[in-house]
C-alpha positions in Angstrom: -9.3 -29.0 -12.8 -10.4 -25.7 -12.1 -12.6 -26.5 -9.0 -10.2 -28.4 -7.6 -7.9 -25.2 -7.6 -10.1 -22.7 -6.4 -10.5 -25.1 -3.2 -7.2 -25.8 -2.9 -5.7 -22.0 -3.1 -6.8 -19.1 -0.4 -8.5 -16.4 -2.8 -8.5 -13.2 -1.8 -12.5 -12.6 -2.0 -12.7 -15.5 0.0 -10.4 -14.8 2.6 -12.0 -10.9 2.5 -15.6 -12.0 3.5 -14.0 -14.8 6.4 -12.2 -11.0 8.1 -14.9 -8.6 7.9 -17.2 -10.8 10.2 -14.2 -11.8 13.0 -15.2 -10.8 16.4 -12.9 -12.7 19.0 -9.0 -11.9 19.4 -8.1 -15.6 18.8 -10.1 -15.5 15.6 -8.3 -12.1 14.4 -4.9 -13.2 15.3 -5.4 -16.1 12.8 -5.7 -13.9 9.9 -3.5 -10.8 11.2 -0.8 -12.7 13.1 1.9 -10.3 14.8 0.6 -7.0 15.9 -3.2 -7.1 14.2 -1.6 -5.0 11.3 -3.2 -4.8 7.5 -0.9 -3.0 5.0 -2.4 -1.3 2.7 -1.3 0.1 -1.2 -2.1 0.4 -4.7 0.2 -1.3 -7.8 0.3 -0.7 -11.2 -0.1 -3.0 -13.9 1.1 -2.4 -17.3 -2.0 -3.6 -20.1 -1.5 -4.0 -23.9 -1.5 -0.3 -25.5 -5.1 0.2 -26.1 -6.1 1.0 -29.8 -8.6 3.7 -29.4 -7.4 6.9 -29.2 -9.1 8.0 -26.2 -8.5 4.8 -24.1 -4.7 5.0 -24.9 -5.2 8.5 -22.4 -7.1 7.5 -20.0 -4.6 4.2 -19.3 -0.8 5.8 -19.7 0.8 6.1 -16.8 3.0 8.9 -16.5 5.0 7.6 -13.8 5.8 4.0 -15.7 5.7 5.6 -19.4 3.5 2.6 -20.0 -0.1 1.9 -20.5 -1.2 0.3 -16.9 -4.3 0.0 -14.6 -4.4 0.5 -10.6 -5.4 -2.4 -8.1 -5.3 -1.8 -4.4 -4.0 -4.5 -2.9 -4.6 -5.5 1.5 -2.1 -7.9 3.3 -1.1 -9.3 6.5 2.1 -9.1 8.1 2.6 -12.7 6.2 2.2 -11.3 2.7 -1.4 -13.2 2.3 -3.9 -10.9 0.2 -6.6 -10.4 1.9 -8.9 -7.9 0.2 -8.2 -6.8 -3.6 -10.0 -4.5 -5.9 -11.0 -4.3 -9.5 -8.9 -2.6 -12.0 -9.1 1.4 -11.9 -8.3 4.0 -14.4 -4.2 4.8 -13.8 -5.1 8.8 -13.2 -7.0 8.6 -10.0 -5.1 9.3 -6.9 -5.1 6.5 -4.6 -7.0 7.5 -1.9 -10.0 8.4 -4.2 -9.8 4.5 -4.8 -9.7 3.7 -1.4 -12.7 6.3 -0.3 -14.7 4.8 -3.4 -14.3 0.9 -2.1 -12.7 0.2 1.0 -12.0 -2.9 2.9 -13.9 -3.8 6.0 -11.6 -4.8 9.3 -12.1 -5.5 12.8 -11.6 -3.0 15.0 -8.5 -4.8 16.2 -6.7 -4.7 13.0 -4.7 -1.2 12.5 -4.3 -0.2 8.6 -0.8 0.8 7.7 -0.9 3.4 4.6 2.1 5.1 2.5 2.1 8.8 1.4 -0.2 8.5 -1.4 -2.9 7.8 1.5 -2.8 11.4 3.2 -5.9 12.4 4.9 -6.7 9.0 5.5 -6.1 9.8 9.5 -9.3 12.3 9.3 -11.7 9.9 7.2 -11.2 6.6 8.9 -10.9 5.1 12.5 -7.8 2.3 12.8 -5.5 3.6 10.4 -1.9 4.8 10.1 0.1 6.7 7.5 3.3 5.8 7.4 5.3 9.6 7.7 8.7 9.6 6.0 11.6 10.6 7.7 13.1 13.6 7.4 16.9 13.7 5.7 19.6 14.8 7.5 19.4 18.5 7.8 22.1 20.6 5.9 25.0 21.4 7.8 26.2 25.4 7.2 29.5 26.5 6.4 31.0 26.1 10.2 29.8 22.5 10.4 31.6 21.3 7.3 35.1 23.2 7.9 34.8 21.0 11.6 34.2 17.8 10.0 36.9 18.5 7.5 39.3 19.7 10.1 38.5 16.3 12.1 38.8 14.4 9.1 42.6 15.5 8.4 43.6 15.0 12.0 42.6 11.3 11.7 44.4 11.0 9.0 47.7 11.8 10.5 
C-alpha cells in the first residue's frame, strides 16, 4: 500500500530534484506558477519532552515553552512544498539553517524571506526579504488636540 502512495502523492524530495535542473521558462512556470516566486521559512514542531537532561536543553523552545525541533520549509505561490529539510536543534537562528543547507532554484525563481532571514540579500543572488512596515508614527501634542477638536465638531 505504501508504494502505491508514494507514487500517487508529490513528495517534496521529489519535486526538489525535478526544480533544481529546470532550464526553460515554460518548464519553471510549471512549478512556480504566478510571478516565479519560492517562499521561504522555518516552523517549529513541538516533540515529546526528551528524558535526558541535556537533550531537554538543547530542544525547549523558548518562544513556544515547549520542547520542538526547526524544519525549513520552500513553497510555491500554490502552497506545494517543494524543498524541506531535516529536523534542526530549536536554538539556531534560521539563517544559520539556511546557510548550512540551502535549496537550489533557477535563476528565474525569486526567494521571498521574513525577518529572521536578514543578511540573506548580501549571501545569495535571487532573494528578497520581506521588510516590515513601519507603524504609524506618533503624533505630538499639537496633532492630537486637532484631531480631538475635529472629532467634537463632527459630533455636533
Amino acid at each position: 500500500m505504501e508504494p502505491l502512495i508514494r507514487n500517487c502523492l508529490p513528495i517534496p524530495k521529489k519535486i526538489y530534484n525535478i526544480t533544481k535542473r529546470l532550464k526553460t521558462p515554460q518548464e519553471v512556470e510549471e512549478y512556480f506558477p504566478a510571478g516565479f516566486l519560492s517562499f521561504i521559512d522555518c516552523t517549529e514542531q513541538q516533540i515529546p519532552r526528551p528524558t535526558d537532561n541535556k537533550r531537554k536543553k538543547i530542544f525547549y523552545s523558548g518562544k513556544k515553552k515547549k520542547h520542538t525541533v526547526k524544519t525549513q520549509l520552500m513553497v510555491n505561490n500554490r502552497g506545494f512544498i517543494i524543498h524541506k529539510t531535516g529536523h534542526k536543534k530549536v536554538r539556531r537562528h534560521d539563517y544559520s539553517i539556511y546557510k548550512e543547507n540551502h535549496p537550489l532554484t533557477p535563476k528565474q525563481v525569486l526567494n521571498v524571506f521574513d525577518l529572521g532571514y536578514l543578511g540573506v540579500e548580501k549571501d545569495f543572488q535571487n532573494s528578497y526579504r520581506h521588510y516590515r512596515i513601519e507603524r504609524r508614527e506618533k503624533k505630538s501634542c499639537h496633532k492630537k488636540k486637532k484631531n480631538i477638536t475635529k472629532v467634537t465638531l463632527e459630533k455636533e
